[in-house]
N, C-alpha and C positions, 0 to 999 in steps of 0.2 A: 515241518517237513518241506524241503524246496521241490520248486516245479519244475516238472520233465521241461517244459519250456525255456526255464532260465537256468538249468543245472549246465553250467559249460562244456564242452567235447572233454578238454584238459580233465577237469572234475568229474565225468563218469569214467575217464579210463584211471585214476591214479584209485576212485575207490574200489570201481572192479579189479583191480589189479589185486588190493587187499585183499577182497575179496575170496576170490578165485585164489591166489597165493597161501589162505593159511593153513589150507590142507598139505600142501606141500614142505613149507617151513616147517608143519609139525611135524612130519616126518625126519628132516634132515638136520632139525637141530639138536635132537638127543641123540643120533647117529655115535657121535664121538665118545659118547658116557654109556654106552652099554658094557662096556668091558668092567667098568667101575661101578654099574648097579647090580651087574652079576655079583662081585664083590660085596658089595653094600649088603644086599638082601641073599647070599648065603644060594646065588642060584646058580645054576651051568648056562654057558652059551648060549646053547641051543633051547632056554627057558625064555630066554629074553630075546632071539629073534622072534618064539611068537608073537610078542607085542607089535613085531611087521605083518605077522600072518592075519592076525585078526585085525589088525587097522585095514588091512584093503580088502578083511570080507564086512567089517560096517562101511569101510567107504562102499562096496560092490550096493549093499544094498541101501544107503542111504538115496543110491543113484535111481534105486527102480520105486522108492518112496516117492520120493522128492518130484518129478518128473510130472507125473499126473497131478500130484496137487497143486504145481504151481501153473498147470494146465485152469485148474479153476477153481482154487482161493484168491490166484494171486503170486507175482513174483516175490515182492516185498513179506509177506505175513508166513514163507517159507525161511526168505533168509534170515528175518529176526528169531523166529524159534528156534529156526536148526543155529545158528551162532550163538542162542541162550543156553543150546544144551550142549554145545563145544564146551564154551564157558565151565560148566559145572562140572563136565566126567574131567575137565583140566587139571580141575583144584582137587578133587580128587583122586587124580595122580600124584600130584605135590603132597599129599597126606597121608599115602598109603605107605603100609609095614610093612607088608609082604611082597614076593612076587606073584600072586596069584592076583591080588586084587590088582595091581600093574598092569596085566593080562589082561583080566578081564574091562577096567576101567581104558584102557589104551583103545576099546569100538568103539565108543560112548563120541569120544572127539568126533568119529569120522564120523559116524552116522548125523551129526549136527553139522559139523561142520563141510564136512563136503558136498551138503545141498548147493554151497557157491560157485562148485564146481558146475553146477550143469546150469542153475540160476543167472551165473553173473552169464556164461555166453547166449542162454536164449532171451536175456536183456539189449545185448547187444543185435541180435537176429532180431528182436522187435523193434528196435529203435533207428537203426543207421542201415543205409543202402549196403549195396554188396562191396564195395569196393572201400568204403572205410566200412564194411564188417572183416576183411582181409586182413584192411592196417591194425586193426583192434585186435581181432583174433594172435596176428603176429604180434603187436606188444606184450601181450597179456603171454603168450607163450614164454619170450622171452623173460619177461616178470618170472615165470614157472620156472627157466632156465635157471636165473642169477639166483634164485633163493639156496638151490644145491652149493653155489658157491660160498654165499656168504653164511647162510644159517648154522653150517657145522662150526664156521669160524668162531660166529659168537657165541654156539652152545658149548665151543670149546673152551673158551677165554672165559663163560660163565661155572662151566664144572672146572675149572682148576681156580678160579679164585673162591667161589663159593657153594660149590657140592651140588650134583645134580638134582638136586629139587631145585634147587633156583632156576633151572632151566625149564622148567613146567612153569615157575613162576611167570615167569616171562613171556612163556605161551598163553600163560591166563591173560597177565598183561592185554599181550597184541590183539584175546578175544576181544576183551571188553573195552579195544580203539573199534575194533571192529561191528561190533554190536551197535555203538556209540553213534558212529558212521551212516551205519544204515537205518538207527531210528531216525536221526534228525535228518538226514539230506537227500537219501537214497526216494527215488520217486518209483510210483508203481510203474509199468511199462505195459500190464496186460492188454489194458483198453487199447492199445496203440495196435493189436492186431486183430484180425478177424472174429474174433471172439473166442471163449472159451470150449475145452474140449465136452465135446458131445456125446462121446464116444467109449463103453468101461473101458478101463486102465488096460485090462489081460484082454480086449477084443483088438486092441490096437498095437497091444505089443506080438501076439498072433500075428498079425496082418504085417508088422513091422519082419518080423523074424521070417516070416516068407518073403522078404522081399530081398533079390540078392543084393538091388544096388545098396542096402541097405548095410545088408551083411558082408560088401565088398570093405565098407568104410569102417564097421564097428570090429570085425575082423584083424584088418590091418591094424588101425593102431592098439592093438591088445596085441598084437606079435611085435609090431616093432618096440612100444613099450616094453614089453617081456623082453626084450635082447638086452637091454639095460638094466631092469629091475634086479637081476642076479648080483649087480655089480653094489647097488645100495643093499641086498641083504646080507652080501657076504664080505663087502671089504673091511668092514669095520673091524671084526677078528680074525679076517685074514693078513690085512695091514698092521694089524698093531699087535697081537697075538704073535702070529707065527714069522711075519717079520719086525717086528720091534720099532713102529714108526710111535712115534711120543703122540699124544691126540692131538696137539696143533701140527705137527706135519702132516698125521693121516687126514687133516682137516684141508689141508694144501693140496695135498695131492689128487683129493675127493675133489675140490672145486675147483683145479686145474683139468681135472677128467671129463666135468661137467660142462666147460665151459666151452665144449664144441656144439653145447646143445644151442647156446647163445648166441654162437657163429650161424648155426643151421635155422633158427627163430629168424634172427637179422636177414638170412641170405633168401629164405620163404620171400619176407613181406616185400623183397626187389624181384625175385622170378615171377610175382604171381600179379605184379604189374602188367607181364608180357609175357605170361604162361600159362595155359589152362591148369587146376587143381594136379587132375588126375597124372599130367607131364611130369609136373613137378616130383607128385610120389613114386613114379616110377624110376625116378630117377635118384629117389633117397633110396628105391628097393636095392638099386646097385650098389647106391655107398654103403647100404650094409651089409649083405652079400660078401662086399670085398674086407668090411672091416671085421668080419667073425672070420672070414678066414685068416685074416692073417694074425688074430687072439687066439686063434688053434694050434697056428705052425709055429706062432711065437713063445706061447707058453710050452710047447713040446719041448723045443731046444733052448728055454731057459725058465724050466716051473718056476720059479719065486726072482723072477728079475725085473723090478717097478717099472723100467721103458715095456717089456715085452706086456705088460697088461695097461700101462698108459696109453700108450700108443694107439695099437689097436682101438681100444676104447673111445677115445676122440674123436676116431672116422664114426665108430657105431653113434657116439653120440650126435657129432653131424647130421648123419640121416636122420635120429631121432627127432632133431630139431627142426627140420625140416619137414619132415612127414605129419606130424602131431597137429600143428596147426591148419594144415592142409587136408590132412581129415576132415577134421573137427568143421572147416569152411564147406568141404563136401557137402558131409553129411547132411549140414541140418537147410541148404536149399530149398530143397522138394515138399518140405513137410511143414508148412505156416502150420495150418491147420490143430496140428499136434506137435509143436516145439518144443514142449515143455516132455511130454511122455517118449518123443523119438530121442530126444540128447540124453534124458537120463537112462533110456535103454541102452544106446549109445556106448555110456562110461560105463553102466552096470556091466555089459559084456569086459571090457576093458578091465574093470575093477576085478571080476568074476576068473578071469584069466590069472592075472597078476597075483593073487590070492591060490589059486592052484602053483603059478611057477614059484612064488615065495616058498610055498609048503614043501615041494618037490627041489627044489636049491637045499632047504633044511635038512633033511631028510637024510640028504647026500653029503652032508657038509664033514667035511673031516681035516679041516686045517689046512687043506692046499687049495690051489686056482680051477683044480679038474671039476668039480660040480658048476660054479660057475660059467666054466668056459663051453661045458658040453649043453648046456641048459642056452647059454646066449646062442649057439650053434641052430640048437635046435627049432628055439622061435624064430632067426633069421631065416631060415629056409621056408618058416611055418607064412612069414612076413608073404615071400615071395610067390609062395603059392596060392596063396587066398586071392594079392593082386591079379596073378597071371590069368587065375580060375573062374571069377566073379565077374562077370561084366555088363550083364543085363541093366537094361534103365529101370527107373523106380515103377512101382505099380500104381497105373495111371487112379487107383483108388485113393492114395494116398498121398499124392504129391499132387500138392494145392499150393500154389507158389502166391 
């Protein structure tokens, strides 16, 4: 295993990058093949968006797992388990007959694998000052960005030349680079802070959930996520369904959509040079603001027209990209002490949300843009309230810098 000492800058961000990225990839690279495992396996639509529904209620609570223990096992002895049992519900995927077992094998990933979600950024909150915790946090967002872009491409290019199990294949693949990674190279980081938590898990997430600046941060990005999240449950059979886009266009189009999240990533890690955090999001609360509105006036006067829901989307995605990492830098300041239990309560809130607006986009889903568009509407404004509402500083109990 190499040492925190000699593991290079370049070499902790390209594996946290991994890291942190394969919750995401596994989301966006079957994306393109649900239309075709509905098919396959004999199921409706609205069978196989749960496999979104239940991925981000195990990601919701791998977040509120994961957190505390890596508070005090250890960051490392989190990530190698939870990426061992990515690993398996994977293959598991790739061998199932039915849709039911799909369903239910589809939490399995998140709850192992999205431990990296909270792991890889409170490695960086141990390791590096605040100002390359910024640049890092901004790369690694971005890294979150580009996967929307690319992963549908290749899961697409991989279901039309060889059937989508090979796309879980692939998933398994990328575990076991992953896994591989963090045995041999990945150093621990705990020792590097204060010590381990002291404190039960549910006395601190109490103390957390009372705290607004807390719930100013964990809040926001679970609304402004939710403005987009509509857009990954529903485009896939709205795009290719009900307008006829072949899965490498609707593959284009999805990470042409995305790809203002990567402008908003990039555009953070230069404003936060010369902006305090909270400027910053106030100023994505506007971009999105402006970009649900005009996904609302646009889709009115032309429901199924690809600019009137590109478009708009772009601006949303912007703020997204913008906001996300600039949280995430908020948030986890105040709280050395409990870094590990505040970030994954953090994403649990965030995952916890995202798992309600999945289920409620589903619900409503009947082939047009209007569930989507009323639901992105509806956490935009949700975005802006919480900011405007919430402004109290941390509780001087828990914010141990």
């Amino acid at each position: 295993m190499s040492d925190n000492r000699t593991l290079k800058p370049w070499a902790w961000t390209a594996i946290l990058l991994i890291v942190v990225c394969l919750p995401r990839v596994t989301i966006d690279a079957y994306l393109p093949s649900l239309p075709a495992m509905a098919d396959t396996l004999g199921a409706s639509d609205a069978n196989l968006q749960l496999t979104l529904t239940l991925y981000m209620v195990g990601y919701a609570v791998s977040m509120l797992v994961c957190g505390p223990l890596c508070d005090r096992v250890g960051r490392r002895p989190v990530l190698l388990w939870g990426t061992a049992l990515y690993l398996l519900a994977t293959v598991v995927c790739v061998i199932a007959g039915d849709v039911a077992t799909i369903i239910v094998a589809r939490m399995f990933p998140a709850l192992g694998g999205c431990c990296g979600t909270v792991v890889g950024r409170v490695m960086v909150r141990d390791r590096f000052d605040k100002a390359t915790q910024a640049r890092m946090l901004s790369r690694i967002s971005m890294g979150m960005a580009l996967s929307p872009i690319v992963a549908p491409l290749i899961g697409s290019a991989i279901d039309i030349a060889l059937g989508w199990r090979w796309v879980f294949i692939a998933l398994a693949l990328l575990g076991t680079v992953s896994l591989a990674l963090i045995a041999l190279l990945l150093p621990e980081t705990l020792a590097v802070t204060a010590g381990g938590q002291r404190e039960r898990p549910l006395a601190v997430y109490r103390r957390l959930l009372g705290d607004p600046y807390f719930l100013r941060y964990a809040l926001a990005i679970s609304f402004v996520y939710c403005t987009y999240f509509p857009f990954i449950a529903e485009s896939s059979v709205l795009l290719q369904r009900t307008m006829h886009l072949s899965q490498t266009a609707y593959a284009l189009v999805f990470g042409l959509t995305v790809a203002g999240y990567v402008t908003g990533s990039n555009l953070f890690r230069r404003l936060s040079a010369r902006h305090p955090a909270d400027r910053v999001i106030s100023w994505a609360v506007a971009l999105n603001l402006c970009g649900a509105a005009l996904l609302l006036g646009a889709t009115t006067l032309l429901p199924l027209a690809l600019p009137a829901i590109v478009a708009p989307f772009l601006l949303i995605m912007l703020s997204v990209g913008i906001a996300i990492p600039a949280c995430q830098f908020g948030v986890l300041q105040p709280y050395a002490s409990v870094a590990g239990s505040a970030s994954g309560l953090f994403f649990f809130v965030q995952m916890a949300l995202t798992a309600v607006c999945s289920f409620v986009t589903g619900c409503f889903s009947n082939g047009t843009a209007a569930p989507m568009v009323v639901v992105t509407a509806i956490c935009s404004v949700g975005f802006a309230a919480v900011w405007a509402g919430l402004r109290r500083p941390a509780q001087v109990g828990l914010a141990q810098t």
